[in-house]
DSSP file (Angstrom, degrees, kcal/mol; ACC not computed):
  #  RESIDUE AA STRUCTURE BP1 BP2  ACC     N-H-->O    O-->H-N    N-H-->O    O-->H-N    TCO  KAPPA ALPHA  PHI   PSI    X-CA   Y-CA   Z-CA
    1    1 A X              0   0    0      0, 0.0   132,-0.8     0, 0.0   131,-0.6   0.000 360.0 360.0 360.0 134.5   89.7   89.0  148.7
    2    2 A X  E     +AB  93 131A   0     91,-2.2    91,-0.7   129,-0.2     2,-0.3  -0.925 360.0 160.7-132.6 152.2   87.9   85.7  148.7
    3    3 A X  E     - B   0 130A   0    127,-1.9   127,-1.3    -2,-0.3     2,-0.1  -0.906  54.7 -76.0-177.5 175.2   83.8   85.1  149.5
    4    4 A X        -     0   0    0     -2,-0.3     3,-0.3   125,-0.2   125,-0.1  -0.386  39.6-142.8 -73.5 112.3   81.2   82.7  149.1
    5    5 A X  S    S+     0   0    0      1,-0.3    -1,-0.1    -2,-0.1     3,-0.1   0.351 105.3  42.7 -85.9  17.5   79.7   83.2  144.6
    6    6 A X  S    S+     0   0    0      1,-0.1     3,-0.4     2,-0.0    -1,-0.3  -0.008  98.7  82.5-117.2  25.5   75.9   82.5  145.9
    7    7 A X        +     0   0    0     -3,-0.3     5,-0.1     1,-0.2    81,-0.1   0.181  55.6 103.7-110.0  32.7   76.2   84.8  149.1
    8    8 A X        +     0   0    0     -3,-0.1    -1,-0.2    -5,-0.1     4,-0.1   0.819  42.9 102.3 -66.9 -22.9   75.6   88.1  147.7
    9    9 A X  S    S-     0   0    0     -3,-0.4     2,-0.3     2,-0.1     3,-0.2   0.462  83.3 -86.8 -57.9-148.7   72.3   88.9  148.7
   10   10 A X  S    S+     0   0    0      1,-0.2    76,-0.2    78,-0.2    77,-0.2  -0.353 113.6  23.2 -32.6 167.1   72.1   91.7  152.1
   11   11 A X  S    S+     0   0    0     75,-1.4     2,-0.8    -2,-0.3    75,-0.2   0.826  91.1 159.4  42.1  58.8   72.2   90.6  155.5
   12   12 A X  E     -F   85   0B   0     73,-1.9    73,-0.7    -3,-0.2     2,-0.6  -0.895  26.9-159.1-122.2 134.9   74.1   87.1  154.1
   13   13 A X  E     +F   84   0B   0     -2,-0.8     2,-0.4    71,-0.2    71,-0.3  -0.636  15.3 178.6 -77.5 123.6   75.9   85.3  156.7
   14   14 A X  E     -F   83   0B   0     69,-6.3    69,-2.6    -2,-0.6     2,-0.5  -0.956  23.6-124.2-139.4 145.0   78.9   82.7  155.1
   15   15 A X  E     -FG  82 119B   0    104,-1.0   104,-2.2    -2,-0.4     2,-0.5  -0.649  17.9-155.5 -53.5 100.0   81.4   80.6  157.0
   16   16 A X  E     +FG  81 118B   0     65,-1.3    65,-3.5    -2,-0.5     2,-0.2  -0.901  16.5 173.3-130.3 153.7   84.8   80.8  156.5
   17   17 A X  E     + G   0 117B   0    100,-1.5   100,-1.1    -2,-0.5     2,-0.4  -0.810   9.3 154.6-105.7 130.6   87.4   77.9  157.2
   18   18 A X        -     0   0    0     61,-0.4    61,-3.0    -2,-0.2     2,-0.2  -0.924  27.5-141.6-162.3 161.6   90.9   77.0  156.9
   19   19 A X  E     -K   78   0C   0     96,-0.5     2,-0.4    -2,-0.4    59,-0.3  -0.564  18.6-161.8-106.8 175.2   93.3   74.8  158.4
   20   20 A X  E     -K   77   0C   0     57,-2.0    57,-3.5    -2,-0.2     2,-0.4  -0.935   4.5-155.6-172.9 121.2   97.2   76.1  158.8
   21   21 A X  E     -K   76   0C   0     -2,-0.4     2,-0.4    55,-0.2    55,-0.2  -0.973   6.7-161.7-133.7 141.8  100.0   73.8  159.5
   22   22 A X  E     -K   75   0C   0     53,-1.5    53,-2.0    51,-0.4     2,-0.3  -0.737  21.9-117.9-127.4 134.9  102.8   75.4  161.1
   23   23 A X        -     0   0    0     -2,-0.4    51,-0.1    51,-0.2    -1,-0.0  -0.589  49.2 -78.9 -81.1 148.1  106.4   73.4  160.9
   24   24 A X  S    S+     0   0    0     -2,-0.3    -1,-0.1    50,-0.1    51,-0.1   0.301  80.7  67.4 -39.3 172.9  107.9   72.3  164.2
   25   25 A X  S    S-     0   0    0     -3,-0.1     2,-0.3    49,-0.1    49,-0.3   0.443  78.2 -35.8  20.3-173.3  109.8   75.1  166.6
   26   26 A X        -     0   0    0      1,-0.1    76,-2.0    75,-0.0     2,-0.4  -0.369  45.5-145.2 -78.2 120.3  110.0   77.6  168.4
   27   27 A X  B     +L  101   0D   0     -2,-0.3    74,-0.2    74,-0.2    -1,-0.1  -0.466  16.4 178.8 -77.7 122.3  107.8   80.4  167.7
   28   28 A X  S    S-     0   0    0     72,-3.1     2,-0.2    -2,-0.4    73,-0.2   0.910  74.3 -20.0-104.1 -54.7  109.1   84.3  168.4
   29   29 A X        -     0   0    0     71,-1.7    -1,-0.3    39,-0.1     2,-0.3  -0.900  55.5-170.0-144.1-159.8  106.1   85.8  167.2
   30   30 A X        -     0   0    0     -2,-0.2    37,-1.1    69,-0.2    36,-0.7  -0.904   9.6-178.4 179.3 142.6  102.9   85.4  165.2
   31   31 A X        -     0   0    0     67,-2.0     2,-0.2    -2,-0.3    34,-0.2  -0.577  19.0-152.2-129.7-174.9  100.1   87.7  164.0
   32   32 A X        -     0   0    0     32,-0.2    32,-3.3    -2,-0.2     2,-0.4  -0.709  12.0-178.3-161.1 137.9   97.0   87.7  162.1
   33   33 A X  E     +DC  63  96A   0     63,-1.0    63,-2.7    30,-0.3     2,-0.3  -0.949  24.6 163.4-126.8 129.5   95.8   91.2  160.0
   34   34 A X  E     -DC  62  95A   0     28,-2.3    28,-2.3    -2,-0.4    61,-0.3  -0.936  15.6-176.6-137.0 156.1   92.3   90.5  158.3
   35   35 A X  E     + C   0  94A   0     59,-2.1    59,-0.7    -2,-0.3     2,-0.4  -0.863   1.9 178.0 -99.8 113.1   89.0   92.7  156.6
   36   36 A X  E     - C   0  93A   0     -2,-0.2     2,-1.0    57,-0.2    22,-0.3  -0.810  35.3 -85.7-132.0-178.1   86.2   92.3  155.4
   37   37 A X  E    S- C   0  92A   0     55,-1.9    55,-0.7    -2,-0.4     2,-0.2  -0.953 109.8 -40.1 -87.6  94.4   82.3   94.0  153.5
   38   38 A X  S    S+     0   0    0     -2,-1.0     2,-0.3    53,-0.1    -1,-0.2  -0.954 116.4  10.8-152.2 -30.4   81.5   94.3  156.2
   39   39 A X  E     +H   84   0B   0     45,-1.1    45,-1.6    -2,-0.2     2,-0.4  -0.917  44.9 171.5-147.9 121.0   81.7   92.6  159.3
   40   40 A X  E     -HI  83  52B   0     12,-2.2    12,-0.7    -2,-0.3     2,-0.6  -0.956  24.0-152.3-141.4 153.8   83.7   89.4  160.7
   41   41 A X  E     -HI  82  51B   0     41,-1.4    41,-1.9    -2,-0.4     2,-0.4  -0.980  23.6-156.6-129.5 116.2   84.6   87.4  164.0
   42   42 A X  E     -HI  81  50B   0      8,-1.8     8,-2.3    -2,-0.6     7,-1.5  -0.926   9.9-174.6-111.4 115.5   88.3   85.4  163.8
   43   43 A X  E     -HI  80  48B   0     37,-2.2    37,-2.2    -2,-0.4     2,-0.4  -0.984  11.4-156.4-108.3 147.1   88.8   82.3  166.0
   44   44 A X  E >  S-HI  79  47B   0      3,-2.3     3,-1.7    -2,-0.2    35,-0.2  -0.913  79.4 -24.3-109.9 129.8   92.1   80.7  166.1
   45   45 A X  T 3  S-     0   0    0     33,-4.9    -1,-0.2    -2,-0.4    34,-0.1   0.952 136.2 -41.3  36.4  58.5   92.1   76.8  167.3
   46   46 A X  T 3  S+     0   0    0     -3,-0.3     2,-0.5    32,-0.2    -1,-0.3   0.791 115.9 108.2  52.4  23.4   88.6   77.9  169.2
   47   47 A X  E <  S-I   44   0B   0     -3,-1.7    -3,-2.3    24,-0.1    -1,-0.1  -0.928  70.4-123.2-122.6 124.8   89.2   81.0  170.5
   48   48 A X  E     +I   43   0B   0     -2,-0.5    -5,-0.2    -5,-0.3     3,-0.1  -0.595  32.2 170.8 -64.3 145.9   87.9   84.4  169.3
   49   49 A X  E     -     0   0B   0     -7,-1.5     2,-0.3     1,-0.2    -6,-0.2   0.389  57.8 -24.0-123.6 -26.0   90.9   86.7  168.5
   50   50 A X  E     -I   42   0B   0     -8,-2.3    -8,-1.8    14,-0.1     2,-0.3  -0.986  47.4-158.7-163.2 178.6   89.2   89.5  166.9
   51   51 A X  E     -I   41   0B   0     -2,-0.3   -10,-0.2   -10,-0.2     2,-0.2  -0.852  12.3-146.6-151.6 166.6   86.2   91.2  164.9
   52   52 A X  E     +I   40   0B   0    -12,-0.7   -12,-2.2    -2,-0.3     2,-0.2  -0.836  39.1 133.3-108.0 109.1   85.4   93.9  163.0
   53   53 A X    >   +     0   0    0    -14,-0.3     3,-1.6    -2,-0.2     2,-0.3  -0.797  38.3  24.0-142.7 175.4   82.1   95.4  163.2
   54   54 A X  T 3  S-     0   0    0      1,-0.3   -16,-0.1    -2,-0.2    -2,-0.0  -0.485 124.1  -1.3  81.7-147.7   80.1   98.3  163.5
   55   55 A X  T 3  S+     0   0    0     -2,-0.3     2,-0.6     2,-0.1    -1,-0.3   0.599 104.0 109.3 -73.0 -13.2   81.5  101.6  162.4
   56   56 A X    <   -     0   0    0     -3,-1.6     2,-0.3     1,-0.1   -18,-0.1  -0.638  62.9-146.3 -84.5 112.4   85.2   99.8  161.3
   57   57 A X    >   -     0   0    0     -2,-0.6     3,-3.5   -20,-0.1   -20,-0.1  -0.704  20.3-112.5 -79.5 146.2   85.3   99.8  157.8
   58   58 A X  T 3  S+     0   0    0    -22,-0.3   -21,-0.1     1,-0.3    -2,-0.1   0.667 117.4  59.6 -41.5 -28.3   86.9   97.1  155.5
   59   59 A X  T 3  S+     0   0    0      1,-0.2    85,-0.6    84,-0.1     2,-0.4   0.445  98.3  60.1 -90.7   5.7   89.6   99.8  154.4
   60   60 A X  S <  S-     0   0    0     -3,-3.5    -1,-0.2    83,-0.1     2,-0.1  -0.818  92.3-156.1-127.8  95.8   90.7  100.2  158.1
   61   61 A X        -     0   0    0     -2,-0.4     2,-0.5   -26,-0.1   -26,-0.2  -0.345  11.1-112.6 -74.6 160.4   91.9   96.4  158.8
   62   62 A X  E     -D   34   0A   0    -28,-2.3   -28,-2.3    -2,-0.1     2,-0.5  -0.718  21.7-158.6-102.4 127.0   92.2   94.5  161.9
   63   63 A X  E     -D   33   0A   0     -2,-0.5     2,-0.5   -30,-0.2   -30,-0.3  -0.964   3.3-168.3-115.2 139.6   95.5   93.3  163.5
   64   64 A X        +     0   0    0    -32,-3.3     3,-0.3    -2,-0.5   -32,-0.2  -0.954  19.0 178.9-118.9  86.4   95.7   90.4  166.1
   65   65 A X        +     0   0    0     -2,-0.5   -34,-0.2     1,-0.2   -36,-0.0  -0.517  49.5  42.1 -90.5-179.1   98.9   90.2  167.7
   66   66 A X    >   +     0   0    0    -36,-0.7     3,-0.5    -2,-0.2     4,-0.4   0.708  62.0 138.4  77.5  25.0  100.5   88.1  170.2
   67   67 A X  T 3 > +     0   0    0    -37,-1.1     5,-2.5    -3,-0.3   -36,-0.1   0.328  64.4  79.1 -91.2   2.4   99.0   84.2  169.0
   68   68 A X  T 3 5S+     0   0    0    -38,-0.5    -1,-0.3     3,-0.1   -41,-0.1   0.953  92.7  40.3 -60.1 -45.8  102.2   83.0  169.6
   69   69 A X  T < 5S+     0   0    0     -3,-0.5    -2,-0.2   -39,-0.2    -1,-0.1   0.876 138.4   9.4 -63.5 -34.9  101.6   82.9  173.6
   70   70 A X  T   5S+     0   0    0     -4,-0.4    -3,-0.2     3,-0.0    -1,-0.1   0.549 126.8  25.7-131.4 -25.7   98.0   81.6  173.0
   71   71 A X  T   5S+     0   0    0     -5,-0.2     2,-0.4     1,-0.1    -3,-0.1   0.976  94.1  69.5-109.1 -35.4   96.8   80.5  169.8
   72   72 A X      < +     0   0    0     -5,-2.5     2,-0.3     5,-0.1   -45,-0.1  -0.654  53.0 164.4 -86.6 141.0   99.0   79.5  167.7
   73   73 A X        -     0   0    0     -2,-0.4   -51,-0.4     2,-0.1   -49,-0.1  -0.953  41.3 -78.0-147.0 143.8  101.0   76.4  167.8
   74   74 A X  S    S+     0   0    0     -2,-0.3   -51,-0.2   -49,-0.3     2,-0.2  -0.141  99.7   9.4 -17.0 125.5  103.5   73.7  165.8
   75   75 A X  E    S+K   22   0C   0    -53,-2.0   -53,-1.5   -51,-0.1     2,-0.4  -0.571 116.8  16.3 140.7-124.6  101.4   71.3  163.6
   76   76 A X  E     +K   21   0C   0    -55,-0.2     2,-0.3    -2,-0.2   -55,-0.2  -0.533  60.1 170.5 -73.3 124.9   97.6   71.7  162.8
   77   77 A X  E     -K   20   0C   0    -57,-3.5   -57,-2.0    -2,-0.4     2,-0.2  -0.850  16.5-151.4-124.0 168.9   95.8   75.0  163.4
   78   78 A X  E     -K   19   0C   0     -2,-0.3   -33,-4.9   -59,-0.3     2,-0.4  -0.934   5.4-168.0-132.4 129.6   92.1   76.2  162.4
   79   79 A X  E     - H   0  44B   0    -61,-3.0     2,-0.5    -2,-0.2   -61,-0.4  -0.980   9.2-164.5-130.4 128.3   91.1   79.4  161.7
   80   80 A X  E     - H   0  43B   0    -37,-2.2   -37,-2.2    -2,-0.4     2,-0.4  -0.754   4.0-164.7-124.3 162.7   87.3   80.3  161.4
   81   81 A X  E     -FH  16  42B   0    -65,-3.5   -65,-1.3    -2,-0.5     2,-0.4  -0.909   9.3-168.2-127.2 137.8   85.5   83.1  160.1
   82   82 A X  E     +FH  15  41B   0    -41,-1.9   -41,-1.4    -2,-0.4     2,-0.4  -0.933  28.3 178.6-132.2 128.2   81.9   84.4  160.4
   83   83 A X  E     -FH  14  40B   0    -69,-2.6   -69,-6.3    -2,-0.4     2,-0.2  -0.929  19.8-156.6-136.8 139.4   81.2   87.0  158.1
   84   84 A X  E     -FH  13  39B   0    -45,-1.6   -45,-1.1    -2,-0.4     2,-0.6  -0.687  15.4-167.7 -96.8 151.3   78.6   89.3  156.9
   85   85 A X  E     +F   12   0B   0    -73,-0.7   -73,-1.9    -2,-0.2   -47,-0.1  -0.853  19.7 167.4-130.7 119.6   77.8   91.1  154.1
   86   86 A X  S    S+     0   0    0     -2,-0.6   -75,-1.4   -75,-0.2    -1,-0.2   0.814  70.7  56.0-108.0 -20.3   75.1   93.2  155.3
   87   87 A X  S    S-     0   0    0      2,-0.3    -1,-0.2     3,-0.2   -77,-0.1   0.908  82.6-147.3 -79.2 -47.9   75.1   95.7  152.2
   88   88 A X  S    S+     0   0    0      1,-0.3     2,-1.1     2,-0.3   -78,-0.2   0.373  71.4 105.7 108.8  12.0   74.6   93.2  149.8
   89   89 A X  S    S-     0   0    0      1,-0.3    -1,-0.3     0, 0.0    -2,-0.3  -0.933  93.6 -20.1-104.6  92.3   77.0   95.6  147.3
   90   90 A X        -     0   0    0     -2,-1.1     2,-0.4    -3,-0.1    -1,-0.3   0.563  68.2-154.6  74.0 119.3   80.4   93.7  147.2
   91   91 A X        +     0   0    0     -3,-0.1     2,-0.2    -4,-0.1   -53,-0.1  -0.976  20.8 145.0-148.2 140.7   81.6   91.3  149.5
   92   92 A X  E     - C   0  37A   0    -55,-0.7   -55,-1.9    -2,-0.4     2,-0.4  -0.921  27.6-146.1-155.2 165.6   85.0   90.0  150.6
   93   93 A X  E     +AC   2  36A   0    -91,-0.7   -91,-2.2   -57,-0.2     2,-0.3  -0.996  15.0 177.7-117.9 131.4   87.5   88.7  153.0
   94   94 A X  E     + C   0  35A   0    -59,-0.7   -59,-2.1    -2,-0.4     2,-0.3  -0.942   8.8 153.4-145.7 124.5   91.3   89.1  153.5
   95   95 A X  E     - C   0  34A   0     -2,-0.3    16,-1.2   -61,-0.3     2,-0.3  -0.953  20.4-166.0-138.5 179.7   93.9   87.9  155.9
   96   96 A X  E     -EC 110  33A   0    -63,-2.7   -63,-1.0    -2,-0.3     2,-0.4  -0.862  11.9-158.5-169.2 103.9   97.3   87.2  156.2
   97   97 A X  E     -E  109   0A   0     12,-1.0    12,-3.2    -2,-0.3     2,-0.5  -0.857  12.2-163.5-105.7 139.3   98.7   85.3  159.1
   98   98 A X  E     -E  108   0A   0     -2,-0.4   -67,-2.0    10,-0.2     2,-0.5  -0.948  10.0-177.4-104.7  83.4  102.4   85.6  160.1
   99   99 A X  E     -E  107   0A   0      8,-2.3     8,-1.7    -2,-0.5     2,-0.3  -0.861   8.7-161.2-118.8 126.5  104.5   83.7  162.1
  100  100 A X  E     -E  106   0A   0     -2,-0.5   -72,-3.1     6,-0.2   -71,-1.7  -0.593  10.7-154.7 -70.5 132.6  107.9   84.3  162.9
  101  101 A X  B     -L   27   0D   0      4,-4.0   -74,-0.2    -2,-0.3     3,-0.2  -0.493  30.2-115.4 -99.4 165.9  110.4   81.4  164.3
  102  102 A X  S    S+     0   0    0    -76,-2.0   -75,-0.1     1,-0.2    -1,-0.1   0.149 114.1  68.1 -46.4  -8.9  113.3   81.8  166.2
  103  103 A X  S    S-     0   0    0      2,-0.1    -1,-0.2   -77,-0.1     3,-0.1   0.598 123.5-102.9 -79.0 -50.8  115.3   80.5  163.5
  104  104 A X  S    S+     0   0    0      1,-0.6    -2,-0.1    -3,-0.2     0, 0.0  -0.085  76.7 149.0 109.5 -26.8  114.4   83.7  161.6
  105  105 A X        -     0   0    0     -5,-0.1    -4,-4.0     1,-0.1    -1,-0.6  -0.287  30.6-162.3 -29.0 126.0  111.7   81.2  159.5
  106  106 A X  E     -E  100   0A   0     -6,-0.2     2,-0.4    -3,-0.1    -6,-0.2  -0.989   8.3-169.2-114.6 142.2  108.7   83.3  158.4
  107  107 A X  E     -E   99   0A   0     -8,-1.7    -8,-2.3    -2,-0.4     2,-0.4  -0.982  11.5-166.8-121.1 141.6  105.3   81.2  157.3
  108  108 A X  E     -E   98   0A   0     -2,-0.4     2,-0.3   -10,-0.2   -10,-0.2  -0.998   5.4-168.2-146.3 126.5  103.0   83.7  155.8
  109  109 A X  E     -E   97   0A   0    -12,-3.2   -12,-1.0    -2,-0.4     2,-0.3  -0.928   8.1-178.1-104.0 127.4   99.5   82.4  155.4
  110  110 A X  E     -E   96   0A   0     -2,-0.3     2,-0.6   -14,-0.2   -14,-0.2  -0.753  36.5-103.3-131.3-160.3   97.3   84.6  153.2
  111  111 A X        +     0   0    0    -16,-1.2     2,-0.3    -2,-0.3   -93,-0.0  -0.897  61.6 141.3-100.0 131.8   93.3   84.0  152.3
  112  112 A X     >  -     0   0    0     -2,-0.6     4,-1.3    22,-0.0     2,-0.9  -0.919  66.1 -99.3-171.4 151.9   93.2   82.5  148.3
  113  113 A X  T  4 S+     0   0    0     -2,-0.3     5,-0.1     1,-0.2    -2,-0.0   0.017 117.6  59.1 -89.2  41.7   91.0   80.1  147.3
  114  114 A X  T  4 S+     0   0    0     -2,-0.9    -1,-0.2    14,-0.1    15,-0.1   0.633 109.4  47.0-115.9 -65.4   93.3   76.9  147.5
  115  115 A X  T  4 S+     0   0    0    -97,-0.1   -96,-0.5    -3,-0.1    -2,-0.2   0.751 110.3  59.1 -41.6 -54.2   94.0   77.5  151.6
  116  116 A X     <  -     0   0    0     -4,-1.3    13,-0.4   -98,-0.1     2,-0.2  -0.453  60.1-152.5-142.2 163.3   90.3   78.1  152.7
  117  117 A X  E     -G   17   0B   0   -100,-1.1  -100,-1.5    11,-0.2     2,-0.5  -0.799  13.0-163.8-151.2 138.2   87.2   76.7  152.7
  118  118 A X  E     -GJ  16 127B   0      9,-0.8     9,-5.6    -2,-0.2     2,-0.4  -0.972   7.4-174.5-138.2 154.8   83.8   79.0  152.6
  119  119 A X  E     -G   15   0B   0   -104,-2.2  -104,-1.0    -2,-0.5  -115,-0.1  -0.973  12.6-169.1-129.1 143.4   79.7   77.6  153.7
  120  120 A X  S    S+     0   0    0     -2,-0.4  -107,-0.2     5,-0.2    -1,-0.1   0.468  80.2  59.9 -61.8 -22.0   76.5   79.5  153.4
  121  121 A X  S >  S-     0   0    0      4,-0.3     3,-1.7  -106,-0.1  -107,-0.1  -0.626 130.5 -60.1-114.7  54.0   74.2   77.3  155.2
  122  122 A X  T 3  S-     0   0    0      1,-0.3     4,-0.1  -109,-0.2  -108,-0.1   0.722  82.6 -66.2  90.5  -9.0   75.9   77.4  158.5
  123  123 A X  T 3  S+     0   0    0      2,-0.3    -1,-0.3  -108,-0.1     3,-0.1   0.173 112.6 107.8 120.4 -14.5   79.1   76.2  158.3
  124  124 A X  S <  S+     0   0    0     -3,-1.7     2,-0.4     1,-0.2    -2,-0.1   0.975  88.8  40.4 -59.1 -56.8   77.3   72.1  157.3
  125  125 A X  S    S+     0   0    0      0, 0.0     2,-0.5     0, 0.0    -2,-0.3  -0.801  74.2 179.5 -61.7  91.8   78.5   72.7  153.8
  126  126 A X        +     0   0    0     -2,-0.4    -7,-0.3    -7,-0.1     2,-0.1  -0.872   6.5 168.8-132.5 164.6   81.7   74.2  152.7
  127  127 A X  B     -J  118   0B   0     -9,-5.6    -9,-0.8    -2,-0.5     2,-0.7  -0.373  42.1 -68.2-133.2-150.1   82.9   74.8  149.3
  128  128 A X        -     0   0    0    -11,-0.2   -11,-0.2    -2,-0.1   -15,-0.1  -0.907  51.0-121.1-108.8 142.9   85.7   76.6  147.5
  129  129 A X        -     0   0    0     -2,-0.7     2,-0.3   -13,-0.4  -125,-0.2   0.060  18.8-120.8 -64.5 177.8   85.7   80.3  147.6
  130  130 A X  E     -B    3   0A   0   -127,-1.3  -127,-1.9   -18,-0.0     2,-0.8  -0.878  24.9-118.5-120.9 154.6   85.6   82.8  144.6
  131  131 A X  E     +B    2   0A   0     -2,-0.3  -129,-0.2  -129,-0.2     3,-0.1  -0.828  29.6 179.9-112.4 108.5   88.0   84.9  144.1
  132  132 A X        -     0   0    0     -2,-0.8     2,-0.2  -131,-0.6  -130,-0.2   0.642  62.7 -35.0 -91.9   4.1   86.6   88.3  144.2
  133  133 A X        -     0   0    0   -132,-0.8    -1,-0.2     6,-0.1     2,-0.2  -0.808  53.6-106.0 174.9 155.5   90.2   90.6  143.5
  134  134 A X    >   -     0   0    0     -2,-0.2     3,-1.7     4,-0.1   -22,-0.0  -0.552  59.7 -86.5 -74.5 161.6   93.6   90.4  144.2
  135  135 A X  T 3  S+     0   0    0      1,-0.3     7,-0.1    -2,-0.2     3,-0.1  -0.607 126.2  29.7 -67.1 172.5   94.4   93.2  147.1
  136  136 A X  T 3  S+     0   0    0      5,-2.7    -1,-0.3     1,-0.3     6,-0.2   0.249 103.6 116.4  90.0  17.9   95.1   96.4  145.6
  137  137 A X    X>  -     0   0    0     -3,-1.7     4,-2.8     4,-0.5     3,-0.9  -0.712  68.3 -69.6 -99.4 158.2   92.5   95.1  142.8
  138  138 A X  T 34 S+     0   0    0      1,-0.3    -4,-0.1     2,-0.2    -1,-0.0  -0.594 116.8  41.5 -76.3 153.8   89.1   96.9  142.2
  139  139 A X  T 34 S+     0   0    0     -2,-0.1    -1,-0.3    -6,-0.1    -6,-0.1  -0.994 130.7  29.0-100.5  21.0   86.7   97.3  143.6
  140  140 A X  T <4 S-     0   0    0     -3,-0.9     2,-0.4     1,-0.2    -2,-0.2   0.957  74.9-169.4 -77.0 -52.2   89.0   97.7  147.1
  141  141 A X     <  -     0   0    0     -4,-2.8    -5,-2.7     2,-0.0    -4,-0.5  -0.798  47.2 -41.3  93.8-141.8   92.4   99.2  146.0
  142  142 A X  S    S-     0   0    0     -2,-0.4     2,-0.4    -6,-0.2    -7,-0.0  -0.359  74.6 -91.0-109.0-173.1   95.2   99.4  148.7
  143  143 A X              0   0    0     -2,-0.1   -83,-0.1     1,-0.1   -84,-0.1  -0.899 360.0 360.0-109.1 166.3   94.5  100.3  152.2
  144  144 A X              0   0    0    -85,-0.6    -1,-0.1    -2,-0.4   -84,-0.1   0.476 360.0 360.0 -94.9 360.0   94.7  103.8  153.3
């Protein structure tokens, strides 16, 4: 679980960033499972791939499959996040992108605060994230 250490407040918007570079062949499949307090919009290489909003709570994560066919691809990808934390109680983000080669290679991408990149003002800025628990760490747990 990673997020922005001035962005606590309610209603606070932050930016999150990371780049992915995926070794050469052929790709068999490729996923993306993410969450967050509270609300977020994943694009892969400019495309939205998912959200969670609304009534989906962080404990019920979102899985993206199929980016082999469209989003993901050998060499440099970007994956961006816009995320809220509208309670202003606890804020995080977690994913963990997957791709499986044809080889039988897996690359497993997860969110930690070496990989990713986080802003507050809009995405102008971005800085390194904090790291607010490992999963299964309080105050989240596991999923259910």
């Amino acid at each position: 679980w990673i997020w922005h250490a001035k962005a606590l407040k309610p209603e606070t918007a932050v930016s999150f960033r990371a780049e992915l570079a995926l070794p050469a062949g052929e790709l068999e499949k490729a996923a993306l499972i993410f969450t967050c307090d509270d609300s977020a919009v994943v694009s892969v290489n400019g495309r939205e791939v998912g959200s969670q909003t609304g009534s989906k709570l962080w404990y019920t994560p979102t899985p993206v499959c199929g980016l082999e066919r469209t989003n993901l691809k050998p060499g440099r990808n970007v994956i961006e996040v816009a995320a809220v934390n509208h309670a202003g109680t606890g804020a995080g983000f977690l994913a963990m992108v997957e791709a499986t080669y044809k080889d039988g290679r897996i690359v497993r991408f997860p969110t930690n605060i070496r990989g990713w990149k986080v802003s507050n003002d809009g995405g102008k800025t971005f800085d390194v994230p904090v790291a607010v628990c490992p999963y299964g760490g309080q105050p989240y747990g596991y999923f259910k």
